[in-house]
N, C-alpha and C positions, 0 to 999 in steps of 0.2 A: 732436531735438537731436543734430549730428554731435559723435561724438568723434574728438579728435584723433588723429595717430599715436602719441604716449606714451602718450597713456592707452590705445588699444589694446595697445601693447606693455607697460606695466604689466599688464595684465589678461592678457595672454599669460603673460608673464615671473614676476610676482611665487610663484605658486602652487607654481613649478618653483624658485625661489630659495627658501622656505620652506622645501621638501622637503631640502635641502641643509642647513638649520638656521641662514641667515641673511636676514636682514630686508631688503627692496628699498628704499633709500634716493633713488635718484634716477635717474631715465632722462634723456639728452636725446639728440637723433640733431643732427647739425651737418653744415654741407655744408664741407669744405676743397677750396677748388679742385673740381675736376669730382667727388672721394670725398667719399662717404658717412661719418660717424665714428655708434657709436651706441655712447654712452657710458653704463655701466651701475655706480652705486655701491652697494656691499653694506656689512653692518655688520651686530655681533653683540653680545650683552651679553661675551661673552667676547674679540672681536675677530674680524678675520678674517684666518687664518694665509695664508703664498701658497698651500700645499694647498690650500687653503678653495676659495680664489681661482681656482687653475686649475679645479678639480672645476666649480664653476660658468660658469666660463665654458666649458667643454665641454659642458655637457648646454645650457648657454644657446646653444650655436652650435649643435648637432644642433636643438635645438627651430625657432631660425628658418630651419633651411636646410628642413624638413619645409614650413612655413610661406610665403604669401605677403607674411607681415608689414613686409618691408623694402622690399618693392615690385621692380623689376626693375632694375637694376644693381648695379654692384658696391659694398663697403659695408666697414666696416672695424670690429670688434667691441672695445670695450678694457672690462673689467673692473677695476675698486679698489674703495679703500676712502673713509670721506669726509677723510682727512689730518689733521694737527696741527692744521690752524687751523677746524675742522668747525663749524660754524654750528649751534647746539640750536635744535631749531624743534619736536619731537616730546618727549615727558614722556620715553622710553626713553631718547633724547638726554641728558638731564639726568643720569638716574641712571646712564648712562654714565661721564659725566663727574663724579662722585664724585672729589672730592679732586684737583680737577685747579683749576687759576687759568682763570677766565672772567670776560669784557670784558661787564658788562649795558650796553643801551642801556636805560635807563628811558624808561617813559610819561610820566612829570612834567617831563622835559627830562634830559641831562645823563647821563654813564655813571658806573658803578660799576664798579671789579676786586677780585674777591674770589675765594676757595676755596669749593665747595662742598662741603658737609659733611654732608648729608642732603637728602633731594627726598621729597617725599608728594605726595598728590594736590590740594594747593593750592597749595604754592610751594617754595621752597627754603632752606635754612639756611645760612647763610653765615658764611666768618671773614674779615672782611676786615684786610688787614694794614694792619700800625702804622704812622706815618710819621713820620720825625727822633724816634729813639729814641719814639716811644709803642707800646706795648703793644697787637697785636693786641682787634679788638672783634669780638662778633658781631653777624647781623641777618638779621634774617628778610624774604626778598621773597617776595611773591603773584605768581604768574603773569600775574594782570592786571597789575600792574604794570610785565612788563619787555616793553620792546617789541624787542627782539631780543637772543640774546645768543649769543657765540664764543669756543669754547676759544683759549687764549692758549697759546704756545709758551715754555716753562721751561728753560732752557740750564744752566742749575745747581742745580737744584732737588733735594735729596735725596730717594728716595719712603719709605715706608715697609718696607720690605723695608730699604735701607740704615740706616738709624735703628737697626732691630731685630739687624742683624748689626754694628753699634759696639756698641748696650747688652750683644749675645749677647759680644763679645770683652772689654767692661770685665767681663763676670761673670764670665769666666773668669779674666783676668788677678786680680783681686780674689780668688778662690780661690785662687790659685796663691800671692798672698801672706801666705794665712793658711795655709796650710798649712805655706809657708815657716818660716811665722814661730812 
């Protein structure tokens, strides 16, 4: 069985991104016009900072200039990350995206958009929001269940850090007026 070029350059690649302390998320090499592009996406439970980012794609350009892996012309290296709209396809995926809005395509037809709230190793806990004034519900999906699914993008979303510096300023204000008082 031949393997392809990704999968040789994953099997190159991935060992030397590990080393680094991030997880090899996707290879693909593209031709634009007569160049090469060999486009390489990393990802971390904690993220991947630009630091991250250069450091790897440094030690990722010394590995394949050592190497025949690119084959013989010229070729164009880009490093990221996998973006706002990241596609969960892997379990780490999931518990990634903790507390973030994600679009399910369900197995039974038909999407869902909810908050993930907890991931174990069968499915996922969900809050899905309320709609015309009702009251957020939860629900629980099984991984067999979703047939794909994609962080969604939040333009006004408070996270939890903001929430916790209002409550931190009402405790304080509230002090301040008993004390006053």
């Amino acid at each position: 069985m031949s393997t392809t070029q990704s999968e040789r350059l994953r099997e190159l690649l991935e060992p030397l991104v590990a080393s680094q302390g991030l997880d090899l998320e996707e290879i693909a090499v593209d031709s634009v016009g007569r160049k090469r592009v060999l486009r390489v996406v990393v990802d971390s439970d904690g993220g991947a900072d630009l630091d991250a980012i250069a450091d790897v794609s440094r030690a990722l350009s010394a590995k394949l200039d050592e190497t025949d892996a690119m084959g013989e012309g010229e070729y164009t290296l880009e490093v990221g990350t996998p973006g706002a709209e990241r596609e969960l396809t892997e379990h780490r995926h999931y518990v990634r995206a903790v507390d973030r809005l994600v679009r399910f395509r369900l197995t039974e037809g038909g999407d869902l958009v909810a908050r993930i709230l907890t991931v174990d190793d069968e499915g996922v806990d969900l809050e899905v929001p309320g709609v015309k004034g009702r009251k957020a519900t939860a629900r629980r999906l099984a991984f067999d269940a979703i047939a794909g699914a994609r962080v969604q993008v939040e333009f006004n979303r408070k996270d939890k850090q903001d929430k916790q510096d209002k409550q931190d300023e009402q405790d304080d204000s509230e002090m301040k007026e008993e004390e006053e008082a």
